[in-house]
VOFI-235647 format. One record per residue (C-alpha): residue number from 0; residue in three letters; x, y, z. Coordinates in steps of 0.2 Angstrom, whole numbers, plus 5000, padded with zeros to 4 digits. Example, Ala and Ser with C-alpha at 12.3 -4.5 7.8 and 13.67 -1.06 7.14 Angstrom:
BEGIN
PT resi resn   xx   yy   zz
PT    0  ALA 5062 4978 5039
PT    1  SER 5068 4995 5036
***
This chain:
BEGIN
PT resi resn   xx   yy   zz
PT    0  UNK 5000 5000 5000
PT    1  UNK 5006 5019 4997
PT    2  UNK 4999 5033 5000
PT    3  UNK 5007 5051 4992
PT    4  UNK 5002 5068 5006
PT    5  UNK 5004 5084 5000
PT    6  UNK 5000 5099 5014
PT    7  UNK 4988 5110 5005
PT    8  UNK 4981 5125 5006
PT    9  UNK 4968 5120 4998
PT   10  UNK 4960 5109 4984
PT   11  UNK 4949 5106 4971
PT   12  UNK 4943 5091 4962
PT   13  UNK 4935 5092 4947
PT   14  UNK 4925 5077 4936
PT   15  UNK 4921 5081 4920
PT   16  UNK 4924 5100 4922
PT   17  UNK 4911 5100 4936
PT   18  UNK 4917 5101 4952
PT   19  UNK 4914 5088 4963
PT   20  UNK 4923 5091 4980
PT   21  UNK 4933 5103 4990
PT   22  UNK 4943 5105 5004
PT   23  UNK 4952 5120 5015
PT   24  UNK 4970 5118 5023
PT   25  UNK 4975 5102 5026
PT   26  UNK 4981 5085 5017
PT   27  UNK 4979 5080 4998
PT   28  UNK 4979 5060 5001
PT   29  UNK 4982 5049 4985
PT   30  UNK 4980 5029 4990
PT   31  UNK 4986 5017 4978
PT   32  UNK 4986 4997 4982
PT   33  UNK 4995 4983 4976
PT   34  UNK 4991 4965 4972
PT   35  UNK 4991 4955 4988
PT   36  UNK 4988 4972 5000
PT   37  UNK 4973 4971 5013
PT   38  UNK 4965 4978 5023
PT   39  UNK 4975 4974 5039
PT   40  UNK 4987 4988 5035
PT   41  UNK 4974 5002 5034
PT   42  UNK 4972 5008 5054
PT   43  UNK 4991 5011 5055
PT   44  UNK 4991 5019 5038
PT   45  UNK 4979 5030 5044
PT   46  UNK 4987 5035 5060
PT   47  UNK 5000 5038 5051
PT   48  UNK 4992 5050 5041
PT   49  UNK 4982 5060 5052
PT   50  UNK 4999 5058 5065
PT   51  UNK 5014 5063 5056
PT   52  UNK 5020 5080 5060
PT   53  UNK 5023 5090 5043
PT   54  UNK 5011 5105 5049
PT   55  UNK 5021 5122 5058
PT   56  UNK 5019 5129 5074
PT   57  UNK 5020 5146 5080
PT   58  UNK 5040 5142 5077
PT   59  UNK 5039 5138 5061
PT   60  UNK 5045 5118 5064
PT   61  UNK 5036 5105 5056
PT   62  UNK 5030 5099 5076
PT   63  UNK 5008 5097 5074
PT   64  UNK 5000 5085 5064
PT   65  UNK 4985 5085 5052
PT   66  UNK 4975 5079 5069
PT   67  UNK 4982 5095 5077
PT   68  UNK 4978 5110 5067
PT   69  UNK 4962 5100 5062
PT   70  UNK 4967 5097 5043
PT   71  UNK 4955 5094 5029
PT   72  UNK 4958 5078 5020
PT   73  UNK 4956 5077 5000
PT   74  UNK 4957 5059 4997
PT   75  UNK 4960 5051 4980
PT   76  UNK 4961 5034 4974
PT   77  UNK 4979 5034 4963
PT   78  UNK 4984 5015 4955
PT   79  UNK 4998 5025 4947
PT   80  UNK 5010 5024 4963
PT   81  UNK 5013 5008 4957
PT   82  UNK 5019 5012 4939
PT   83  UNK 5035 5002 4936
PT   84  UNK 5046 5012 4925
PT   85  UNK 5063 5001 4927
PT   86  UNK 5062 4995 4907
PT   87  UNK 5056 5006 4892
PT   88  UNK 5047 5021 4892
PT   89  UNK 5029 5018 4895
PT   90  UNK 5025 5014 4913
PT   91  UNK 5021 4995 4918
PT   92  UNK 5007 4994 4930
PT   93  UNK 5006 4978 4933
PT   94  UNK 5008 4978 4952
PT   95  UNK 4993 4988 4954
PT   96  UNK 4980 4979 4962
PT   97  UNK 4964 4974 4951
PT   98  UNK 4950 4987 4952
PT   99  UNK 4938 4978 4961
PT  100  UNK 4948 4974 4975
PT  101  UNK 4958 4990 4976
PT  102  UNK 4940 4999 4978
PT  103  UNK 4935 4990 4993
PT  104  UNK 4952 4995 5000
PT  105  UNK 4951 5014 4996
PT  106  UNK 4933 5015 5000
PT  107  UNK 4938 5008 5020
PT  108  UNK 4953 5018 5021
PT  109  UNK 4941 5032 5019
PT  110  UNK 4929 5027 5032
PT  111  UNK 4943 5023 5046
PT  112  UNK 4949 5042 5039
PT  113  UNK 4931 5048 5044
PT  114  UNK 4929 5039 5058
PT  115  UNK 4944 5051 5065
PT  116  UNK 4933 5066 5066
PT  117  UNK 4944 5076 5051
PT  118  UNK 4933 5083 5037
PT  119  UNK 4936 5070 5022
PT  120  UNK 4929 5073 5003
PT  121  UNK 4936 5061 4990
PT  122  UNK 4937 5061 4971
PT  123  UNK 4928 5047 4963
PT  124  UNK 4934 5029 4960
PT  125  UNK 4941 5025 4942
PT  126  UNK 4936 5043 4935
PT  127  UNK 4945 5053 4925
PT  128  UNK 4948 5069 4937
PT  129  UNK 4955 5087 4935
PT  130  UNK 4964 5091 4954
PT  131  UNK 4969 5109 4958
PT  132  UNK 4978 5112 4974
PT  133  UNK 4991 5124 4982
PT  134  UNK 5006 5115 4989
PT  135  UNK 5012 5121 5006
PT  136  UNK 5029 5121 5008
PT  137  UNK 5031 5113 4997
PT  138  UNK 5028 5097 5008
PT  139  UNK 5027 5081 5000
PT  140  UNK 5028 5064 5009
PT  141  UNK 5030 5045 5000
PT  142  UNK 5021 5035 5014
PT  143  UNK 5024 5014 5010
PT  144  UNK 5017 5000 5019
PT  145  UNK 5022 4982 5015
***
């Protein structure tokens, strides 16, 4: 499993040039799964995310969390963290889980995400979307769980 943060100010998500979610300061999440991942991984990923300090204080160090300042969560399913790009030019994504399990996987990672109280809005699974954000910082964290 991985999961890519970026610290946002803010995003946008757009389907089919309509928009379709948004979210204030906070964390734009993508979650990609690959074949073999379940879901007893997803509670410490998502303690992870909510935890991990990448936020500033009133010092300016990276010392609160997402849980701290009350972050909003853009969540958005991303197969594409699994590209293999070691031979050739055109990505292999052959490790990324099928569709139909990697769906049951995102959809309860984004439950256990909203079960923490944080505002959560997602894209939508297998759609083609438009994503416009500001990147704080800019912050931007690889996150992988075997």
């Amino acid at each position: 499993m991985r999961v890519l943060i970026q610290r946002t100010s803010g995003v946008k998500l757009f389907i089919e040039n309509n928009l379709f979610s948004t979210s204030q300061k906070g964390l734009l999440v993508f979650f990609g799964t690959k074949e073999n991942d379940n879901d007893l991984l997803l509670p410490k990923l998502v303690d992870k995310v909510i935890n991990l300090r990448i936020f500033e204080d009133t010092d300016g160090k990276m010392n609160l969390s997402g849980k701290d300042i009350n972050a909003e969560l853009m969540v958005v399913s991303q197969f594409t963290l699994y590209a293999n790009t070691s031979k050739g030019r055109r990505p292999s994504f052959n490790e990324a889980q099928n569709p139909t399990e990697a769906k049951i996987l995102y959809e309860k990672f984004v439950t256990l995400l909203k079960a923490t109280g944080l505002s959560v809005s997602t894209g939508e699974f297998g759609a083609k979307m438009n994503i416009q954000f500001n990147n704080d910082g800019p912050v931007t964290i690889l996150i992988d769980h075997d």
